[in-house]
C-alpha positions as CSV (number, residue, x, y, z in Angstrom):
1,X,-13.3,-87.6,-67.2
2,X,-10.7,-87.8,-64.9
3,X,-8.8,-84.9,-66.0
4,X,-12.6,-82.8,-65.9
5,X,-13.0,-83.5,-62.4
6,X,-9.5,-82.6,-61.8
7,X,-10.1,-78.9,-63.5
8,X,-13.2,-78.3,-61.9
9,X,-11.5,-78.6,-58.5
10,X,-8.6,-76.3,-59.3
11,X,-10.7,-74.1,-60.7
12,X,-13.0,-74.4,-56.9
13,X,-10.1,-73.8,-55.5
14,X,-8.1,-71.0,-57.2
15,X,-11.9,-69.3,-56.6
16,X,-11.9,-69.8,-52.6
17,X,-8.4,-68.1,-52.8
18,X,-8.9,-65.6,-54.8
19,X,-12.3,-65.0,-52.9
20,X,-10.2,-65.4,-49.5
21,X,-7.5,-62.7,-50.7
22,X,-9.9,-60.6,-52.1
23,X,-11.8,-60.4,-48.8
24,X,-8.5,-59.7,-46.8
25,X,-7.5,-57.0,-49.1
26,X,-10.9,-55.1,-48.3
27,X,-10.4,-55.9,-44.7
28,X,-6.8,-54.4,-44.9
29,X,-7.8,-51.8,-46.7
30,X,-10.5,-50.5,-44.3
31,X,-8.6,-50.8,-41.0
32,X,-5.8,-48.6,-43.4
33,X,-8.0,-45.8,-43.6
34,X,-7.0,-42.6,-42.3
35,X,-10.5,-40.9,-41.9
36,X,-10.4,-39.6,-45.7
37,X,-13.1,-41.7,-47.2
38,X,-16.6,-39.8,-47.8
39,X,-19.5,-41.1,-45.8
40,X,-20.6,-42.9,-48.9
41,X,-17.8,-45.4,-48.4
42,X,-17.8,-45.8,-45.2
43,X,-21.4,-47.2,-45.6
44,X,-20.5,-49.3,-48.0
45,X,-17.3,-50.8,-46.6
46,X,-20.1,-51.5,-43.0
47,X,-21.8,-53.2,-45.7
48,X,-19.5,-55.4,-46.9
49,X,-18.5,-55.8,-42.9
50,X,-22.1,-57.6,-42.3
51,X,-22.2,-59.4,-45.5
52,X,-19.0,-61.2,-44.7
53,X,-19.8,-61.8,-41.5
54,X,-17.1,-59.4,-39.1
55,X,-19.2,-57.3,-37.0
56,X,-18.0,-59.1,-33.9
57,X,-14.4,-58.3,-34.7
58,X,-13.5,-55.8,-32.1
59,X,-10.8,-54.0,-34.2
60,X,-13.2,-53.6,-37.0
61,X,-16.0,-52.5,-34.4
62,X,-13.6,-49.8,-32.6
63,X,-12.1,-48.5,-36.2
64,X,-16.2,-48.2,-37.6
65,X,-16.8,-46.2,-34.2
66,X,-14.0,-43.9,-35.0
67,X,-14.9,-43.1,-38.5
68,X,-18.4,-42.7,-37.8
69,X,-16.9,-40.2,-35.0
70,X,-15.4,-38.3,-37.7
71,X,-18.4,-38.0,-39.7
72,X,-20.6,-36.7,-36.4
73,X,-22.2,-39.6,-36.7
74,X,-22.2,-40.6,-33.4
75,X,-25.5,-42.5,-33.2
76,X,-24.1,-45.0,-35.6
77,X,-21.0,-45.2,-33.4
78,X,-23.3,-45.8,-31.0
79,X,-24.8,-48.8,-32.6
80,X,-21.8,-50.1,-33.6
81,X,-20.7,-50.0,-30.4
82,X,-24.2,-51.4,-28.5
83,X,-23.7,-54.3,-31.0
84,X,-20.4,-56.1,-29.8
85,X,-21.4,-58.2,-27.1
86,X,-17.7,-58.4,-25.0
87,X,-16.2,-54.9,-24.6
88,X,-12.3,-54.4,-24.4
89,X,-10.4,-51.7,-22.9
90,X,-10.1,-51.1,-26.7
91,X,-13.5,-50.9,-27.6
92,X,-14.3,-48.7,-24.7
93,X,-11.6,-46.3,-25.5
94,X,-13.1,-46.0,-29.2
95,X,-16.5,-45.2,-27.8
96,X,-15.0,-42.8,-25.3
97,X,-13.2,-40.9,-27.7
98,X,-15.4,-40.8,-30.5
99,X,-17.7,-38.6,-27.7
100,X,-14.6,-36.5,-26.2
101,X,-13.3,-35.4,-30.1
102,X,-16.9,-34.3,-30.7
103,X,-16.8,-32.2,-27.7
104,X,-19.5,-34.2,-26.4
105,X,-17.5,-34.7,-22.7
106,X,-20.5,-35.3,-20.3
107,X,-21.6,-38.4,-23.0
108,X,-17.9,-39.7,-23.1
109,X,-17.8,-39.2,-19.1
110,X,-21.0,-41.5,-18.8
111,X,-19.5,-44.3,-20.9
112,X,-16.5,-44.0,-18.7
113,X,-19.5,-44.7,-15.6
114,X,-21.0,-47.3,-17.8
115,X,-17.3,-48.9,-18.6
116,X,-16.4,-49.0,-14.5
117,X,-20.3,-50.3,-14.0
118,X,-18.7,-53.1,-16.2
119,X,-16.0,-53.7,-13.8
120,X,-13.9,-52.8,-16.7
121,X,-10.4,-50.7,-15.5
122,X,-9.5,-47.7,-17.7
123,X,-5.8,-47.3,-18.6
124,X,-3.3,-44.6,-20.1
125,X,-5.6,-43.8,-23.2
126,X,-9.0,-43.7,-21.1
127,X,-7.5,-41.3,-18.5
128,X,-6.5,-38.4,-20.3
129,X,-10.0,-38.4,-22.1
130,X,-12.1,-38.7,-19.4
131,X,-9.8,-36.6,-17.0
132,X,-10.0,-33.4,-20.1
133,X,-13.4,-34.2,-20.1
134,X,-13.8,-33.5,-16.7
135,X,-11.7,-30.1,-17.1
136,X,-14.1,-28.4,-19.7
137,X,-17.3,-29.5,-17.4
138,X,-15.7,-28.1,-14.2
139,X,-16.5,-31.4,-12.3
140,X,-13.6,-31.4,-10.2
141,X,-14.9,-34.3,-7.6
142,X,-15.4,-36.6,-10.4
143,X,-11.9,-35.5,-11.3
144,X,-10.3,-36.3,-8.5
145,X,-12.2,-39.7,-8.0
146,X,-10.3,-40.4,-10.9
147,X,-7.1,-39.1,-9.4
148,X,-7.4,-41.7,-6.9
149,X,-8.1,-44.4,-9.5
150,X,-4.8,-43.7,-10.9
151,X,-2.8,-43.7,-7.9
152,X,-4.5,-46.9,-7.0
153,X,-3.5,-48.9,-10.7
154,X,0.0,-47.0,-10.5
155,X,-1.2,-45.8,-14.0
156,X,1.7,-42.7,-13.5
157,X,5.0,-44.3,-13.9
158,X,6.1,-44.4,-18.0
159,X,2.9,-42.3,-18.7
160,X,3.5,-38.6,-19.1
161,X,-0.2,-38.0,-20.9
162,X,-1.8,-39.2,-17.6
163,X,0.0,-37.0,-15.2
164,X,-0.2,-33.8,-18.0
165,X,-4.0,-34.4,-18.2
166,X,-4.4,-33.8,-14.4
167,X,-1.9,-30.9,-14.4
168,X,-4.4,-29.3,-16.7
169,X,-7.8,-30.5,-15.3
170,X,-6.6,-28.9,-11.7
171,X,-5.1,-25.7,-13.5
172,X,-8.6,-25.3,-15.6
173,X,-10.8,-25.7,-12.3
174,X,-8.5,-23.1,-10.4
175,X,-6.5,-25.4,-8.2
176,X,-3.3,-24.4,-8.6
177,X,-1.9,-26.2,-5.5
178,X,-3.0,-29.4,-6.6
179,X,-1.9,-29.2,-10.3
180,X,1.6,-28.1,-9.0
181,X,1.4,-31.4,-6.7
182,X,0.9,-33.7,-9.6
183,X,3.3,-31.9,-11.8
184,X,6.3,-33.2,-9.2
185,X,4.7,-36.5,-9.2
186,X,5.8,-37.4,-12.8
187,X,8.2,-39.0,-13.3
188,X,9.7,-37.6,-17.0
189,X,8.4,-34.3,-17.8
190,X,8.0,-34.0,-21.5
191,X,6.4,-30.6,-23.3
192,X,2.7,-30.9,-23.0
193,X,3.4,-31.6,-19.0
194,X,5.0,-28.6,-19.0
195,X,3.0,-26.1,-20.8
196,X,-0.2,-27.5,-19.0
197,X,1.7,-25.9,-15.6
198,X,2.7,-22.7,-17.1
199,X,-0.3,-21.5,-18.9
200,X,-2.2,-22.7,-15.7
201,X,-0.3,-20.6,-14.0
202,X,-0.8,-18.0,-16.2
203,X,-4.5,-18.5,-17.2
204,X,-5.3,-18.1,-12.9
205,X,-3.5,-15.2,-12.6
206,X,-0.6,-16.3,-11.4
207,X,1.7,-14.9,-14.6
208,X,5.0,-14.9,-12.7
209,X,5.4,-18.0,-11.7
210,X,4.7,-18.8,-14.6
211,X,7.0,-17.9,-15.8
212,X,9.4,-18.6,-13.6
213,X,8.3,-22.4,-14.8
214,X,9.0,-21.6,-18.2
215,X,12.5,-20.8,-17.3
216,X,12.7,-23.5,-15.9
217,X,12.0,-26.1,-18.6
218,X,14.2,-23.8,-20.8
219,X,17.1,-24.3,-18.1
220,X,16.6,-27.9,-16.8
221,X,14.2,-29.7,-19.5
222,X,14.8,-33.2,-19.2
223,X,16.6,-34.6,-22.5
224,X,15.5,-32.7,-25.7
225,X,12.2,-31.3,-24.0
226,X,12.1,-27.9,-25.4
227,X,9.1,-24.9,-25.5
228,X,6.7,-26.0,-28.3
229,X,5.0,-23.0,-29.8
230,X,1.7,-23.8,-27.1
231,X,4.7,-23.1,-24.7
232,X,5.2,-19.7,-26.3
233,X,1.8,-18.5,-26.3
234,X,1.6,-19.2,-22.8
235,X,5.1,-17.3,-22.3
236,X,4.2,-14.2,-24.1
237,X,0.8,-13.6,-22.5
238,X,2.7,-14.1,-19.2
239,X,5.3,-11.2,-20.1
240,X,2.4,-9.1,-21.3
241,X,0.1,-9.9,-18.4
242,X,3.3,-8.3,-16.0
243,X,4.7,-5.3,-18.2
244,X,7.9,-7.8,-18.3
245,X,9.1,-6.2,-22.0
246,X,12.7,-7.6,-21.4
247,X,11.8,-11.1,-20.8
248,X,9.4,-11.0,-24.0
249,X,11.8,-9.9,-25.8
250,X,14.2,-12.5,-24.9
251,X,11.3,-15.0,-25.6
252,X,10.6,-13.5,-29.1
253,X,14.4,-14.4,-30.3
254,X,14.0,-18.0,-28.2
255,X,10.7,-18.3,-30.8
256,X,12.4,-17.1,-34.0
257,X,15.4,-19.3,-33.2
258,X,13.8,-22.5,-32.5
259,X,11.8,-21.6,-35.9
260,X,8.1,-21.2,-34.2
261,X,7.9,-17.4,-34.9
262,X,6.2,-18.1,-38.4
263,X,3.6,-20.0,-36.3
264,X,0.0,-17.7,-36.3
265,X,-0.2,-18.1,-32.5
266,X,3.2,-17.2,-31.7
267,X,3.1,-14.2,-34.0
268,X,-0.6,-13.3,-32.7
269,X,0.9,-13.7,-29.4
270,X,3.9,-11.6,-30.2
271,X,1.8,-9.5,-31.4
272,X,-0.4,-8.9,-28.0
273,X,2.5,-9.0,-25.8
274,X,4.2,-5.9,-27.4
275,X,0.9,-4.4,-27.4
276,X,0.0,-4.4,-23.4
277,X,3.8,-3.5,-22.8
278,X,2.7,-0.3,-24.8
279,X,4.9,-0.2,-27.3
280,X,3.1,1.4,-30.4
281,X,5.9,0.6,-32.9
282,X,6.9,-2.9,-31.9
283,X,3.3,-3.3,-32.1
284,X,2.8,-2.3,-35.7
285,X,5.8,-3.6,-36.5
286,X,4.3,-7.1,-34.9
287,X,1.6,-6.8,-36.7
288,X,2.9,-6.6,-40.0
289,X,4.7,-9.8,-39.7
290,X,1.4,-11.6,-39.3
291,X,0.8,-13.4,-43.0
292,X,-3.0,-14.0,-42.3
293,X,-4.7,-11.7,-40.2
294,X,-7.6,-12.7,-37.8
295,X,-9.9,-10.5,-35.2
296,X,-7.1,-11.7,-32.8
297,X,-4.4,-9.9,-34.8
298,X,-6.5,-6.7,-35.3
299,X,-7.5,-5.9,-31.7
300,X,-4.3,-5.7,-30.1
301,X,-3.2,-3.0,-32.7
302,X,-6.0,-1.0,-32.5
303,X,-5.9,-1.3,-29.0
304,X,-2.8,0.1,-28.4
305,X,-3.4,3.4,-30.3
306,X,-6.5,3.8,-28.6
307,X,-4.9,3.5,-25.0
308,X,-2.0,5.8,-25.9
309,X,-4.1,8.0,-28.2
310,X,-3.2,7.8,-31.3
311,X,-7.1,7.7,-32.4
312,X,-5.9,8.8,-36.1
313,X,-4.5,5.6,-36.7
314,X,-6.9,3.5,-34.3
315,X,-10.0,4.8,-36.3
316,X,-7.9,3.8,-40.0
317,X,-6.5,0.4,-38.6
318,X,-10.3,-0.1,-37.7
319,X,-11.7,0.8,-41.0
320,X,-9.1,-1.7,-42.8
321,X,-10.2,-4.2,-40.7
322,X,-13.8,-4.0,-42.0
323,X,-12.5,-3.5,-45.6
324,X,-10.5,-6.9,-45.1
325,X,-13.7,-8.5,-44.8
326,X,-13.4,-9.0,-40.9
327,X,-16.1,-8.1,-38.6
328,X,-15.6,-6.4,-35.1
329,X,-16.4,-7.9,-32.2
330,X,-17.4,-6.1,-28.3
331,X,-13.9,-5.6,-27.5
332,X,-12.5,-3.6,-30.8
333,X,-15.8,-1.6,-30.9
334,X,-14.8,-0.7,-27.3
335,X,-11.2,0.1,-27.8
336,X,-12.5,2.7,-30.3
337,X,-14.8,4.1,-27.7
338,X,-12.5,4.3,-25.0
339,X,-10.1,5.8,-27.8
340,X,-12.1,8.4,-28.7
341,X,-13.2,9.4,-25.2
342,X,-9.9,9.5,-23.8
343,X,-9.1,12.1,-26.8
344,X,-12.1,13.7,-25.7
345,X,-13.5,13.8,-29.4
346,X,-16.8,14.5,-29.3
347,X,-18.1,15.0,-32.9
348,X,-16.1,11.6,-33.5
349,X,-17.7,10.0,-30.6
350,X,-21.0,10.7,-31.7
351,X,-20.5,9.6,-35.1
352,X,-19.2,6.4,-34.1
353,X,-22.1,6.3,-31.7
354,X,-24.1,5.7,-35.0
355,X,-22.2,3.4,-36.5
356,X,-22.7,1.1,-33.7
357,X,-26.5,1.3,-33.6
358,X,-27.0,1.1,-37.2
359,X,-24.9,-2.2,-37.4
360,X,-26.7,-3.4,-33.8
361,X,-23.7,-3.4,-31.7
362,X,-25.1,-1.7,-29.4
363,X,-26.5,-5.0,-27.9
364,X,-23.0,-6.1,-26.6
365,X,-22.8,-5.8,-22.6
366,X,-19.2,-4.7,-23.4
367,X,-20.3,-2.0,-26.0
368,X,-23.0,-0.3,-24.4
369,X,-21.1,-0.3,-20.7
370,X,-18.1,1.2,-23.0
371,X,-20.3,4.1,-24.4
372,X,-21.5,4.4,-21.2
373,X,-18.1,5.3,-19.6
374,X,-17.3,7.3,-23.0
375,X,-20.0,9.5,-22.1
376,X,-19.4,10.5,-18.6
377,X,-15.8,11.1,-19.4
378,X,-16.8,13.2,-21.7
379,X,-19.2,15.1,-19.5
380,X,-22.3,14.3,-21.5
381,X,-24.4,13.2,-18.7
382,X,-27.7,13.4,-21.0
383,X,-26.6,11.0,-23.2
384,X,-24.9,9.2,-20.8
385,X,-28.1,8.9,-18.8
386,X,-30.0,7.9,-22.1
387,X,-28.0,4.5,-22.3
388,X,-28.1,3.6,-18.9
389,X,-31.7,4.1,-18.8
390,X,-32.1,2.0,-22.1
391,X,-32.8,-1.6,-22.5
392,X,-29.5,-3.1,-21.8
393,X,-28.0,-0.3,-19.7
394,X,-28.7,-1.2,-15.9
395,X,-26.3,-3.9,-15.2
396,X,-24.0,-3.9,-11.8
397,X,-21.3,-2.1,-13.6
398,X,-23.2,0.7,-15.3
399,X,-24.3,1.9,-12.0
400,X,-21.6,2.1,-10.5
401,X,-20.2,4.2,-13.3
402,X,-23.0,6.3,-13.5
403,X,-22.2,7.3,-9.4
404,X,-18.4,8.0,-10.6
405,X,-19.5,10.1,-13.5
406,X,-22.2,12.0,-11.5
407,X,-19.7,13.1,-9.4
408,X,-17.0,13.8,-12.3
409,X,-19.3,16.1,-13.7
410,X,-20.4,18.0,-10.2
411,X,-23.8,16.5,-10.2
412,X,-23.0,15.6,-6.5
413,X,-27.1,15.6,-4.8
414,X,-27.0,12.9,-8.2
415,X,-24.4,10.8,-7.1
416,X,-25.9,10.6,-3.8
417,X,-29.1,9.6,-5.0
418,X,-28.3,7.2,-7.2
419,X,-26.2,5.1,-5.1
420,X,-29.0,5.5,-2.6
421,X,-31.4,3.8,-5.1
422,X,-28.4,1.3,-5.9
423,X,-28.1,0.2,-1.9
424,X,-32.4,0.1,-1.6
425,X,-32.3,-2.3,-5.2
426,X,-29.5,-4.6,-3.6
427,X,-27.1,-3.7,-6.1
428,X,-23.3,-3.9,-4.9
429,X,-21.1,-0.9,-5.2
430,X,-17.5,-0.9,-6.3
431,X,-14.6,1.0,-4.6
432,X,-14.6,4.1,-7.5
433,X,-18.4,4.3,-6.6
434,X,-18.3,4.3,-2.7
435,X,-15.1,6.7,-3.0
436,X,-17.5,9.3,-5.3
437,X,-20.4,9.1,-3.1
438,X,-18.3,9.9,-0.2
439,X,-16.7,12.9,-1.8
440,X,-20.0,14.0,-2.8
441,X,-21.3,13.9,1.0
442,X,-17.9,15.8,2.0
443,X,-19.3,18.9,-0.5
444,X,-23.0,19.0,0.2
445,X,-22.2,18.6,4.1
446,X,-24.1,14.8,4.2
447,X,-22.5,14.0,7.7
448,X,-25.2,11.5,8.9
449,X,-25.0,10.0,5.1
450,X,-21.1,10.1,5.5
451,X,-21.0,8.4,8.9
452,X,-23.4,5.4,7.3
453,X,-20.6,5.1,4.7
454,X,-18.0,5.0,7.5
455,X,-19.8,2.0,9.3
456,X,-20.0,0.2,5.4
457,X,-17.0,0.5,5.1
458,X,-15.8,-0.9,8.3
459,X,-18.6,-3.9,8.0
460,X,-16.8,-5.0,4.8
461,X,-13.3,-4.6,6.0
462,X,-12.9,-1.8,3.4
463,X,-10.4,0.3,5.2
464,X,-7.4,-1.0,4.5
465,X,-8.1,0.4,0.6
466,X,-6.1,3.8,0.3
467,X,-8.4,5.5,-1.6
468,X,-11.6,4.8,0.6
469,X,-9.6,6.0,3.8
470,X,-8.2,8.8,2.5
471,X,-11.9,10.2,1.1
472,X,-13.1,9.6,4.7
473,X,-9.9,11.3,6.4
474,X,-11.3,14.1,3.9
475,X,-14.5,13.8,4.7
476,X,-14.1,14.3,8.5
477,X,-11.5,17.1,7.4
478,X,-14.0,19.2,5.8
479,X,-16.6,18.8,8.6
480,X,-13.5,20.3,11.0
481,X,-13.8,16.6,13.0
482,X,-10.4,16.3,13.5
483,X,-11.0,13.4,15.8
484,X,-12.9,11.1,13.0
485,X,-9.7,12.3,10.6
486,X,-6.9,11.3,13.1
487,X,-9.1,8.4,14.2
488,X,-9.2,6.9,10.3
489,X,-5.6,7.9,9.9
490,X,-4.2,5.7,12.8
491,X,-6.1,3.1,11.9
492,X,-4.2,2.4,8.8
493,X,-1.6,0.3,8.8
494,X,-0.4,1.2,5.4
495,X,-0.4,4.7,4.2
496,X,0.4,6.4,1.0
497,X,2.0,9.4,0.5
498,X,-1.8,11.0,-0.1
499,X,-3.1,9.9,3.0
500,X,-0.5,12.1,5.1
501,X,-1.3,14.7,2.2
502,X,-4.9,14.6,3.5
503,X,-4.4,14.5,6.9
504,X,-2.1,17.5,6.8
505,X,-4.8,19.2,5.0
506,X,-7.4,18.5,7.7
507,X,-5.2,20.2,9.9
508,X,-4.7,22.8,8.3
509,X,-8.6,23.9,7.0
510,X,-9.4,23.8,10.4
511,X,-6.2,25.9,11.9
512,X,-4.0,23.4,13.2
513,X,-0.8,25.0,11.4
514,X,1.6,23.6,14.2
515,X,0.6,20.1,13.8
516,X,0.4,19.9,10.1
517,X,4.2,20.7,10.0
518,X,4.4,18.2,13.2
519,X,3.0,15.8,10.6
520,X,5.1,16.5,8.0
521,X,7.8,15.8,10.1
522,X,6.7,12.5,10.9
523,X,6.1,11.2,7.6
524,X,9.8,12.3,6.8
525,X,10.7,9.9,9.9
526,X,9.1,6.9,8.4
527,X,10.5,7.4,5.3
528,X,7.5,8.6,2.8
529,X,8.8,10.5,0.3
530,X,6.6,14.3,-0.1
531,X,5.3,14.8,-3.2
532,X,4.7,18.3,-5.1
533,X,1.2,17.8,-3.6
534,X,2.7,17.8,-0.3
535,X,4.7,20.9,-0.6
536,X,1.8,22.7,-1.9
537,X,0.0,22.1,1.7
538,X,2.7,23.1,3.5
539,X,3.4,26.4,1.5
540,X,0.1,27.3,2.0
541,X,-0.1,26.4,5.6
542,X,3.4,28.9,5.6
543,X,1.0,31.4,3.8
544,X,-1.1,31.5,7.2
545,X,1.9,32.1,9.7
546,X,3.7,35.6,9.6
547,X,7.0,34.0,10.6
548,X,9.1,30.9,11.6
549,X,9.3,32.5,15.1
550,X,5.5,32.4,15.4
551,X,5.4,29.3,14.4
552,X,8.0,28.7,17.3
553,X,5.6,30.7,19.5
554,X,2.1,29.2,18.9
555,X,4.0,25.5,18.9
């Protein structure tokens, strides 16, 4: 009896153990998971959560939240979340990030209002989220609210993420300034901290300094901090950005030393650096050396035989795109365009002109302001006029190429009326435009319309721009009002060599030989160099005296 009893408790008891390390190993097993597990699973492993009684366990809560996450699940993250009564820095952070990796940032930013509502603080792992999150939505007040937070909880020091984060939140929302600021607040650079700063350099337009920051980090990179191939990318569109072929160069054996030039980004990159330098066979050569072609490895190709007309192979490295199964986008249709026009091939134009409507790519803002500009360069106003005049043709851009091309084509009275319509509709005019418009009053004899443009030009401080001063010292020139001419000449304070070239011609069309060569002289004085343009003038200003010695005389 005794030795009955005795069994039946060993046997209670081996069962509680074996029950006990059975429900550990699930446990352990769960918070193990990488993510891989189906949905299926996961359910069941919440089940067995509830059943046993854990839902409180914060750890178990924050790793359900993060699984859900990567199912897009996020309402049951939600839930998960809603259902733990005290909320950690731990828990929030879960929440937070299940939202941010979804791309969902202003639903992680308001858990980040409901976490400080909770008087909870955020620390090293809640900033960067919240900061990037603030980044993509361009709220840069909320931003720098947080900015302050960190200062306040000294949440810098040790912390490069934090410091990196707002480097790239100020570069994203365009100030520069600030994001250089923060980047000489941290304390220990490491790579992302330094990429953020050079590609925001780069990405505002600011692609020589930085790369001047990228030389830097290459020359005084704290430790083992070296260019990561995120670094590169932002390198190479810096050198291609400036025309700087020797310093990509230099880059592209820094990126096949350090082992990153298999990388499809740095070879994509390579790839468009060599192509805006202009250099067709580094370009194809480039190109080749990409193992898995994308729509990002195709358009720099063909856009560098379309700019330096090679429209053979642009047209073939087009149609072996679309036989690679890859479909064109706005911008390759419109380097074939530009291709073709700038080869001035008609018949080809046209024909690709109907491959683009068949297919519907006409529809692209890009594409149809691309055919637009095709067809004025290539003098086919009719056809020209037929897009603009279509359903997605009138935007700011087409009509101010439409003024240009008027004029291009000697439609001047055109020209004049069309940017006439363009000022009564409200629609802002570009420099090309307001040059063409002038020139086209300076033929027809529009004097009245040409002195309007004068006082535009002076109400938007427009002046200073070469070529609108030198149409106007033209302008005046043709109309024999050497007073307006000299008047616009001396008000520059910076002068090209085709501004004396004009003037000189104003003086001469209306007689003044004497002081077109006075002029000349002049400009030699203040060291502007005369052109073959320039020597033209003043040969045919010679043409007009009989002599050097009446030239003495009349002077």
């Amino acid at each position: 009896m005794f030795r009955a009893k005795l069994r039946n408790l060993y046997k209670c008891c081996y069962s509680t153990e074996t029950s006990s390390c059975y429900l550990h190993h699930r446990i352990n097993t769960f918070l193990s998971n990488n993510g891989s597990s189906d949905l299926k699973t996961l359910l069941q492993s919440h089940a067995f959560i509830i059943t046993t009684g854990h839902t409180n366990n914060v750890y178990i809560a924050a790793k359900l939240i993060s699984l859900y996450a990567s199912h897009k699940r996020l309402i049951s993250s939600r839930k998960v979340f809603d259902f733990i009564s005290f909320k950690d820095p731990f828990l929030w952070n879960s929440i937070i990030k299940a939202y941010f990796s979804n791309g969902d940032y202003p639903e992680s930013l308001e858990f980040y209002s409901r976490m400080r509502g909770c008087n909870a603080l955020p620390n090293q792992f809640t900033i960067p989220m919240v900061v990037s999150a603030c980044a993509e939505l361009g709220l840069i007040e909320i931003g720098m609210e947080i900015h302050g937070l960190v200062s306040k909880l000294n949440l810098f020091d040790d912390n490069t993420a934090v410091g990196s984060s707002l480097v790239y939140m100020y570069s994203k929302c365009g100030y520069m300034g600030y994001a250089s600021d923060v980047f000489d607040e941290i304390p220990l650079r490491d790579v992302v901290s330094w990429t953020a700063i050079i590609k925001g350099y780069v990405e505002n337009g600011e692609s020589d300094k930085g790369l001047e920051y990228l030389c830097l980090m290459h020359k005084n990179g704290e430790g083992e901090v070296r260019p990561n191939f995120r670094t590169l990318e932002g390198g190479f569109q810096a050198c291609g950005n400036l025309g700087a072929l020797a310093e990509g160069k230099c880059l592209h054996g820094l990126a096949m030393k350090s082992g990153f030039g298999c990388y499809q980004v740095v070879q994509s990159s390579v790839l468009s650096m060599y192509s805006k330098c202009g250099l067709v066979e580094e370009t194809y050569r480039s190109f080749c050396e990409v193992h898995e072609k994308d729509l990002f490895s195709w358009t720099p190709i063909i856009a560098v035989y379309a700019k330096y007309e090679c429209i053979g192979e642009c047209v073939d490295m087009f149609l072996k795109m679309q036989a690679s199964g890859i479909s064109p986008d706005g911008m390759v249709i419109s380097c074939v365009l530009s291709g073709l026009g700038n080869a001035m091939m008609i018949s080809e134009a046209k024909t690709f002109h109907g491959f683009i409507l068949r297919r519907n790519y006409d529809k692209d803002h890009m594409v149809g302001n691309t055919l637009l500009a095709m067809y004025c360069k290539l003098r086919l106003l009719n056809l020209a006029e037929r897009i603009f005049n279509g359903g997605n043709g009138q935007n700011t851009e087409a009509w101010n190429m439409m003024v240009v091309g008027y004029l291009k084509a000697g439609l001047e009275a055109k020209c004049i009326n069309l940017f006439r319509e363009m000022q009564c509709l409200g629609i802002e005019s570009d420099i090309n435009s307001l040059i063409s418009v002038i020139s086209s009053c300076s033929r027809l004899e529009e004097f009245h319309l040409g002195l309007s443009l004068h006082c535009h030009v002076l109400k938007n401080l427009m002046l200073e721009n070469f070529s609108v001063a030198n149409s106007l010292i033209d302008m005046y020139g043709r109309r024999k009002n050497l007073t307006l001419s000299w008047r616009v000449f001396c008000t520059m304070t910076n002068k090209d060599v085709v501004t004396w070239n004009t003037m000189m011609s104003s003086y001469i069309s209306c007689g003044k030989i004497t002081e077109a060569f006075g002029l000349f002289d002049e400009m030699r004085e203040e060291n502007y160099k005369p052109n073959i343009a320039t020597l033209v003038i003043l040969l045919s200003a010679s043409s007009q005296v009989s002599s050097p010695g009446e030239r003495r005389e009349s002077s």
